[in-house]
PDB file as gemmi writes it, atoms N, CA and C in Angstrom:
CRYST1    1.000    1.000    1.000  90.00  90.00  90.00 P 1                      
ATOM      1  N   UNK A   1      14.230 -60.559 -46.745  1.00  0.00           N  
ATOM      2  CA  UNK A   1      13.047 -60.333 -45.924  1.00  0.00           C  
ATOM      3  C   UNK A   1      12.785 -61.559 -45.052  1.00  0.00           C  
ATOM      4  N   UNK A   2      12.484 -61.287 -43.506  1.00  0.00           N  
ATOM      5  CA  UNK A   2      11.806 -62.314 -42.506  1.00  0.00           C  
ATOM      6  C   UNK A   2      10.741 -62.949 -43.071  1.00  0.00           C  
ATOM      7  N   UNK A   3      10.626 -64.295 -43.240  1.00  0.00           N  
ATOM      8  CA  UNK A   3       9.059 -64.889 -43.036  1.00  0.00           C  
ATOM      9  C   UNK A   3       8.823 -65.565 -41.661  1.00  0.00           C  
ATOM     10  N   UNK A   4       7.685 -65.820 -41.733  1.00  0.00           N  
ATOM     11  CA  UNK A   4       7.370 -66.687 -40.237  1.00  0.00           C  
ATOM     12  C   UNK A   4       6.471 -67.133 -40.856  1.00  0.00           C  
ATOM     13  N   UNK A   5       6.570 -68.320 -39.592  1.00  0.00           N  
ATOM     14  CA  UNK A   5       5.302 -69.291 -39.751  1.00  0.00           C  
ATOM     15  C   UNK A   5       4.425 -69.065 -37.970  1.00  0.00           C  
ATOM     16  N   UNK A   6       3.243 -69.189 -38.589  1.00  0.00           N  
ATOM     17  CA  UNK A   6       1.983 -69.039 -37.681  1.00  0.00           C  
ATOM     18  C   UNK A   6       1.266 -70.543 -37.475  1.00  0.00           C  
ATOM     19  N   UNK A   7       0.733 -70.827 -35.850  1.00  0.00           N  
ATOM     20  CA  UNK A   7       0.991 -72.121 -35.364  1.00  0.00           C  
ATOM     21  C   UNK A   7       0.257 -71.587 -34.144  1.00  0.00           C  
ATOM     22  N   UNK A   8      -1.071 -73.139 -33.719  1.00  0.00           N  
ATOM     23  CA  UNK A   8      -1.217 -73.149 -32.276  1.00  0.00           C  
ATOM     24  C   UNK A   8      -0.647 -74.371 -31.691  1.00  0.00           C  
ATOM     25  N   UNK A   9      -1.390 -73.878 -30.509  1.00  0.00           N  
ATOM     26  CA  UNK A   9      -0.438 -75.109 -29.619  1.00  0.00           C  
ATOM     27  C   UNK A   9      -0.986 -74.730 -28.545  1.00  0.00           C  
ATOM     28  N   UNK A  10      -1.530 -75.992 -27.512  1.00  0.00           N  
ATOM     29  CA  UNK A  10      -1.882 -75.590 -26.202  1.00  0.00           C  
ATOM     30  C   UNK A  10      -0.693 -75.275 -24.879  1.00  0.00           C  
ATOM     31  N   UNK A  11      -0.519 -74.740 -24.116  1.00  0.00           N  
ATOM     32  CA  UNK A  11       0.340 -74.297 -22.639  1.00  0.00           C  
ATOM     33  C   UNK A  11      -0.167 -75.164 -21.572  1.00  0.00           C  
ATOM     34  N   UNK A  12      -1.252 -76.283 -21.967  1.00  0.00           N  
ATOM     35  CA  UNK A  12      -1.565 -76.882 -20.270  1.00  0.00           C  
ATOM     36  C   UNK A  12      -2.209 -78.388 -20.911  1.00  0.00           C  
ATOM     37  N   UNK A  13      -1.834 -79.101 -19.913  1.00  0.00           N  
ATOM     38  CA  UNK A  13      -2.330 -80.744 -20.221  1.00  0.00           C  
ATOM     39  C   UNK A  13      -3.013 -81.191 -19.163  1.00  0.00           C  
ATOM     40  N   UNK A  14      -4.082 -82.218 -19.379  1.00  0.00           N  
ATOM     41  CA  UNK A  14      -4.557 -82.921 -17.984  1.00  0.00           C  
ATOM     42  C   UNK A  14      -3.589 -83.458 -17.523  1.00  0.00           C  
ATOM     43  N   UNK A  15      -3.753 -83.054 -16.083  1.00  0.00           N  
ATOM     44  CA  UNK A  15      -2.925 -84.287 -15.242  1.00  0.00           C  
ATOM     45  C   UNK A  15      -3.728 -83.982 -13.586  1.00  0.00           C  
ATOM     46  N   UNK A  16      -4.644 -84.917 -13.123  1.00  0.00           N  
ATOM     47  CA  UNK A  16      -5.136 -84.921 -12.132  1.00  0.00           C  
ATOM     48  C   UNK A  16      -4.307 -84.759 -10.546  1.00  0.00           C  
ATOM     49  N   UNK A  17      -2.966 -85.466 -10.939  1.00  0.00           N  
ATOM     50  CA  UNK A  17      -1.855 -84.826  -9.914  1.00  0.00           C  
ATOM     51  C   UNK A  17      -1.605 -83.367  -9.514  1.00  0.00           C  
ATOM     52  N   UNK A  18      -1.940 -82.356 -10.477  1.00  0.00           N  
ATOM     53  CA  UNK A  18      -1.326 -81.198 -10.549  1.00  0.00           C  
ATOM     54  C   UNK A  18      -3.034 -80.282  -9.765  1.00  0.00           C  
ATOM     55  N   UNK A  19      -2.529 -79.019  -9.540  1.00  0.00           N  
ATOM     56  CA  UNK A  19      -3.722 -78.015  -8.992  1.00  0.00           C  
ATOM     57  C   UNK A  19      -4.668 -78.323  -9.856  1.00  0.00           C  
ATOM     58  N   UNK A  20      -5.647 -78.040  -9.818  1.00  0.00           N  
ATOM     59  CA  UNK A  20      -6.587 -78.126 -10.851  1.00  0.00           C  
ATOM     60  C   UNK A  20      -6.494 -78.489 -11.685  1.00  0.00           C  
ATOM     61  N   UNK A  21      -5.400 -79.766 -12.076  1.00  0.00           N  
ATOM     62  CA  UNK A  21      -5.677 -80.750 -12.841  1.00  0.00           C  
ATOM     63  C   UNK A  21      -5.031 -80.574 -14.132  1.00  0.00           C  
ATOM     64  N   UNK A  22      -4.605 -79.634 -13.778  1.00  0.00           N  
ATOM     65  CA  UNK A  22      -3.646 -78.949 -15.520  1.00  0.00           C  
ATOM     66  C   UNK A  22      -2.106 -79.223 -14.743  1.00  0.00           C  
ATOM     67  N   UNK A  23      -1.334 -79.479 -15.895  1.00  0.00           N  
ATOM     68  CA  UNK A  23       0.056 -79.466 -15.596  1.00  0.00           C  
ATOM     69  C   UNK A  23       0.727 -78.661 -16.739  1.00  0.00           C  
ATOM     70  N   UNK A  24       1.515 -77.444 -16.532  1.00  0.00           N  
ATOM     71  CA  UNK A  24       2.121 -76.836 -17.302  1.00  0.00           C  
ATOM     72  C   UNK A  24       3.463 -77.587 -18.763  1.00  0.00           C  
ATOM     73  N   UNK A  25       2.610 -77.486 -20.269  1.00  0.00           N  
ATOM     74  CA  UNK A  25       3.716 -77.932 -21.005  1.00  0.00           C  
ATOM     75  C   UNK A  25       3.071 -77.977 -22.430  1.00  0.00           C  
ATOM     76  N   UNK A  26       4.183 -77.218 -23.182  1.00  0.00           N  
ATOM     77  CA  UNK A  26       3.612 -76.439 -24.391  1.00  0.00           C  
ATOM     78  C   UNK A  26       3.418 -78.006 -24.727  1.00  0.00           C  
ATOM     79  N   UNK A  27       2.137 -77.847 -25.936  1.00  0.00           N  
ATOM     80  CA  UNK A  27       1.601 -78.794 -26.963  1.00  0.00           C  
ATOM     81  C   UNK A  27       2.455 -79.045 -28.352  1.00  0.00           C  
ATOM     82  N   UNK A  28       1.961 -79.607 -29.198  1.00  0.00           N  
ATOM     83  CA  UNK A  28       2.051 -79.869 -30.386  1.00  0.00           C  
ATOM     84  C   UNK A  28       1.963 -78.623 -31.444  1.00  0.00           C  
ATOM     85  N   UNK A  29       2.875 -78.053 -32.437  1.00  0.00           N  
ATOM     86  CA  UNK A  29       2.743 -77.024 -33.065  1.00  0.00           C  
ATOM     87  C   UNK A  29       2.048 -77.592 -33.766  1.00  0.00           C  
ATOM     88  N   UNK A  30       0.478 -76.863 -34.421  1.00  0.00           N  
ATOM     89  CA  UNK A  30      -0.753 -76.890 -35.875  1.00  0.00           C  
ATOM     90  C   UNK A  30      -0.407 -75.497 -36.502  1.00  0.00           C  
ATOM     91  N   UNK A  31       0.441 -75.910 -38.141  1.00  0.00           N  
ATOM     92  CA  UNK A  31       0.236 -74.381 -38.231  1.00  0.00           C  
ATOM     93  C   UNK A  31      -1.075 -74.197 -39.163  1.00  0.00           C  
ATOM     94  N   UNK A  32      -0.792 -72.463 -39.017  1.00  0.00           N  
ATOM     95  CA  UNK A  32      -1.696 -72.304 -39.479  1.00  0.00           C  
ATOM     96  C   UNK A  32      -1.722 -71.592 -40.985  1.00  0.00           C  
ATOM     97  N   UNK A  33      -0.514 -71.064 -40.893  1.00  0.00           N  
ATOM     98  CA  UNK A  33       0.688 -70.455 -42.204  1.00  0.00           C  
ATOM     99  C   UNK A  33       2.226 -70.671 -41.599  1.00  0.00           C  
ATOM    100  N   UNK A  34       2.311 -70.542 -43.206  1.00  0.00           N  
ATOM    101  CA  UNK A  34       3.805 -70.293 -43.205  1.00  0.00           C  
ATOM    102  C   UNK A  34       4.686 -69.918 -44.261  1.00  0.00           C  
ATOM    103  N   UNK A  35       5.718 -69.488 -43.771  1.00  0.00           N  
ATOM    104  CA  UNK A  35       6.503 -68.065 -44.632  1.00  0.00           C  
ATOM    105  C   UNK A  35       5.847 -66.936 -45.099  1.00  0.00           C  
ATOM    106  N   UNK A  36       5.291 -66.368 -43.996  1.00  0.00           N  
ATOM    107  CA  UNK A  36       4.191 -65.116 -44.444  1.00  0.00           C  
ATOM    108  C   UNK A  36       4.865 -64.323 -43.693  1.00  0.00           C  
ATOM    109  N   UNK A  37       4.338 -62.813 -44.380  1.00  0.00           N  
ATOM    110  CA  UNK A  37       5.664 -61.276 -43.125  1.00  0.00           C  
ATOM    111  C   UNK A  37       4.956 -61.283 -42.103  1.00  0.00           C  
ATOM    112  N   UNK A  38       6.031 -60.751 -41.423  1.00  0.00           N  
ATOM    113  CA  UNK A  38       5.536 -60.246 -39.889  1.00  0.00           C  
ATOM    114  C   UNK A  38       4.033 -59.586 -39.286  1.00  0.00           C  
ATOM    115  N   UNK A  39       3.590 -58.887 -40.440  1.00  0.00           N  
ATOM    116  CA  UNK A  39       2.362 -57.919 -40.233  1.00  0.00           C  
ATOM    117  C   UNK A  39       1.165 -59.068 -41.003  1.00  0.00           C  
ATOM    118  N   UNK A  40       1.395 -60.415 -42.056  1.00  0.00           N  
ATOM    119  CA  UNK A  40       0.446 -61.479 -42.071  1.00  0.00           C  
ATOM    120  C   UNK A  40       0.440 -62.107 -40.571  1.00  0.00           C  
ATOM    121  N   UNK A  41       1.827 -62.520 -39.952  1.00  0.00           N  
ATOM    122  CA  UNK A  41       1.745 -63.482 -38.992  1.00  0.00           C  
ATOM    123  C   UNK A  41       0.906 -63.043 -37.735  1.00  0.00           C  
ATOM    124  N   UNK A  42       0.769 -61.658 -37.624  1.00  0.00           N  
ATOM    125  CA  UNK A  42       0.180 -60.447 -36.431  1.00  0.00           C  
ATOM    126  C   UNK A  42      -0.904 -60.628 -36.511  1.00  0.00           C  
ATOM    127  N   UNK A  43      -1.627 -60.233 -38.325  1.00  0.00           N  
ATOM    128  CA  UNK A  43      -3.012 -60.568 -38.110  1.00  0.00           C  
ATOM    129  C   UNK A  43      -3.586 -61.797 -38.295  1.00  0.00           C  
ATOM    130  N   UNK A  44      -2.794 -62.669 -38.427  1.00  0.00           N  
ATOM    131  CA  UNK A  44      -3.656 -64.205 -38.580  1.00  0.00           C  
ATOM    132  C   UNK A  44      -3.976 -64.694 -36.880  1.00  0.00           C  
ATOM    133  N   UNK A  45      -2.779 -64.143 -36.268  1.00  0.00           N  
ATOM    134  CA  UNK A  45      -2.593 -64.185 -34.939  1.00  0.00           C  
ATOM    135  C   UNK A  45      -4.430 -63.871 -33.662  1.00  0.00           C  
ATOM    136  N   UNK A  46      -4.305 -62.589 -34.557  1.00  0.00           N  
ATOM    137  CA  UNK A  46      -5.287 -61.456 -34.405  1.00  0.00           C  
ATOM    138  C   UNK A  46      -6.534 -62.214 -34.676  1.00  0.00           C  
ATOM    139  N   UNK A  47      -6.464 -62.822 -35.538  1.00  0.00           N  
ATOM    140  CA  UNK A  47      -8.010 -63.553 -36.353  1.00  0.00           C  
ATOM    141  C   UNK A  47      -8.703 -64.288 -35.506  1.00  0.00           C  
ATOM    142  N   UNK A  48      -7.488 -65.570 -35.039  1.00  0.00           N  
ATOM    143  CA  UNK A  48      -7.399 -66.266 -34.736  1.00  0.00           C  
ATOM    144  C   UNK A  48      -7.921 -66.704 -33.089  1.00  0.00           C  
ATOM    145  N   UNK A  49      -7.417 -65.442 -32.644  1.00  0.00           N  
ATOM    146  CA  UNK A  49      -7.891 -64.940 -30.791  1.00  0.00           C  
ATOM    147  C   UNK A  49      -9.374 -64.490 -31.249  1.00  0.00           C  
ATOM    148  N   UNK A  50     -10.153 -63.690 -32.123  1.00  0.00           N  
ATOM    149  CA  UNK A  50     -10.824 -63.025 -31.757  1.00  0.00           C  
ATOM    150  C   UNK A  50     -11.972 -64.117 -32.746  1.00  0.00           C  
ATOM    151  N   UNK A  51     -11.953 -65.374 -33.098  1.00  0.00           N  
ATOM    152  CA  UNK A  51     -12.716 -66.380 -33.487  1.00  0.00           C  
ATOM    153  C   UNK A  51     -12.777 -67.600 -32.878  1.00  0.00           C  
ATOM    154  N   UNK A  52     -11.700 -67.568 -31.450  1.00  0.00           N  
ATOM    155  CA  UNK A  52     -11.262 -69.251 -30.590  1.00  0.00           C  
ATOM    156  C   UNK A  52     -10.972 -68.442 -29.078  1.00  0.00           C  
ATOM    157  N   UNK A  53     -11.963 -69.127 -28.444  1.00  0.00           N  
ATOM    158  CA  UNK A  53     -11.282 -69.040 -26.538  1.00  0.00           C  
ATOM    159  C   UNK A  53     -10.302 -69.702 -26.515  1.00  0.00           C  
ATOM    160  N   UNK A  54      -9.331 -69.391 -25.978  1.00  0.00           N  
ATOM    161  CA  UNK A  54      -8.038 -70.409 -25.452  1.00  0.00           C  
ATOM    162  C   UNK A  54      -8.740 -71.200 -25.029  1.00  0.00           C  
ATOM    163  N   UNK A  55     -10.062 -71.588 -23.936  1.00  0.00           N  
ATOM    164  CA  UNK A  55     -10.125 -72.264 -23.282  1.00  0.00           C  
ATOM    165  C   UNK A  55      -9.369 -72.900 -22.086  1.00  0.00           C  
ATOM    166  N   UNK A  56      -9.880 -74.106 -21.460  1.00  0.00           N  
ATOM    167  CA  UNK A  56      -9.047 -74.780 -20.360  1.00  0.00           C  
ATOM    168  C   UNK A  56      -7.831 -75.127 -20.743  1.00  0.00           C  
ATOM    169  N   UNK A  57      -7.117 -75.343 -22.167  1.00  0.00           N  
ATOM    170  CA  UNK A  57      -5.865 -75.391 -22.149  1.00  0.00           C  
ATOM    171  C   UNK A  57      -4.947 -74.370 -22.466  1.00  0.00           C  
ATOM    172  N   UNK A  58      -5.736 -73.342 -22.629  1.00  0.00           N  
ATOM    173  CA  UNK A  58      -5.672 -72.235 -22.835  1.00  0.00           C  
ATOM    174  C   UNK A  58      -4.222 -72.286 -24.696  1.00  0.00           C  
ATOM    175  N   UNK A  59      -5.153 -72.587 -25.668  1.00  0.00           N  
ATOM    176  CA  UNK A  59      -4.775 -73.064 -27.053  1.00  0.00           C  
ATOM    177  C   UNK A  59      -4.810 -71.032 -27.946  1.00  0.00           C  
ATOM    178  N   UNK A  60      -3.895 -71.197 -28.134  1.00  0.00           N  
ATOM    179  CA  UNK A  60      -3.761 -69.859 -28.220  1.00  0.00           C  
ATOM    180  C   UNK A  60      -2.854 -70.105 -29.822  1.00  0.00           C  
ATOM    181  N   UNK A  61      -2.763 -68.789 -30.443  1.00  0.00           N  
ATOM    182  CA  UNK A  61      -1.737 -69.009 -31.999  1.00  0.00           C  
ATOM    183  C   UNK A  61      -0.218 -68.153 -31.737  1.00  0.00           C  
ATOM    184  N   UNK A  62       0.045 -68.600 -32.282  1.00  0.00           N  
ATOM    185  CA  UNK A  62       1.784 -67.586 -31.817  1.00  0.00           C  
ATOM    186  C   UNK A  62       2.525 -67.483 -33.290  1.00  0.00           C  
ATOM    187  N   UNK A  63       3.640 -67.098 -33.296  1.00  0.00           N  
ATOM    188  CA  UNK A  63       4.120 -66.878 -34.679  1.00  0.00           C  
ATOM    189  C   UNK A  63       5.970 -66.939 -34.400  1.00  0.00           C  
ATOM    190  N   UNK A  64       6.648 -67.438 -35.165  1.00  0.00           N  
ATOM    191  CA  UNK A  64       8.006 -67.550 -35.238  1.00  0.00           C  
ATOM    192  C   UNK A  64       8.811 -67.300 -36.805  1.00  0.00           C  
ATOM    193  N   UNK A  65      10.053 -66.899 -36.551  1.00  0.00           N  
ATOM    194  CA  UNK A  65      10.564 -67.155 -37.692  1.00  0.00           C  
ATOM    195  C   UNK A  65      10.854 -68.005 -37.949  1.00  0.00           C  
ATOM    196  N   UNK A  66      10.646 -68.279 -39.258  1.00  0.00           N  
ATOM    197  CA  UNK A  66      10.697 -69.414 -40.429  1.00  0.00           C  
ATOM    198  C   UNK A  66      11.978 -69.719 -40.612  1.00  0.00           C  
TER     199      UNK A  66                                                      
END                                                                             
């Protein structure tokens, strides 16, 4: 059986050079689990969006295999 691990990480950094000040480049993985099935990693995923704005770096959770 697949496990994965579940993890955020922001998609945008300051950089005052760039358009509006964001410069495109994944962050630091935080997980949040790991080695859990596919249908844990979906809804932690799930939890996770619907308790956190991405916000300006737009910090979002994602999930991979383990």
């Amino acid at each position: 059986m697949k496990t994965y691990d579940v993890f955020t990480r922001t998609w945008w950094c300051e950089n005052p050079a760039w358009p509006n000040g964001l410069e495109p480049r994944a962050g630091e993985k935080h997980y949040l689990a790991r080695g859990v099935s596919e249908t844990e990693a979906r809804e932690t995923c799930a939890e996770h969006r619907a308790e956190h704005e991405p916000g300006r770096l737009s910090l979002k959770a994602e999930y991979e295999e383990a």
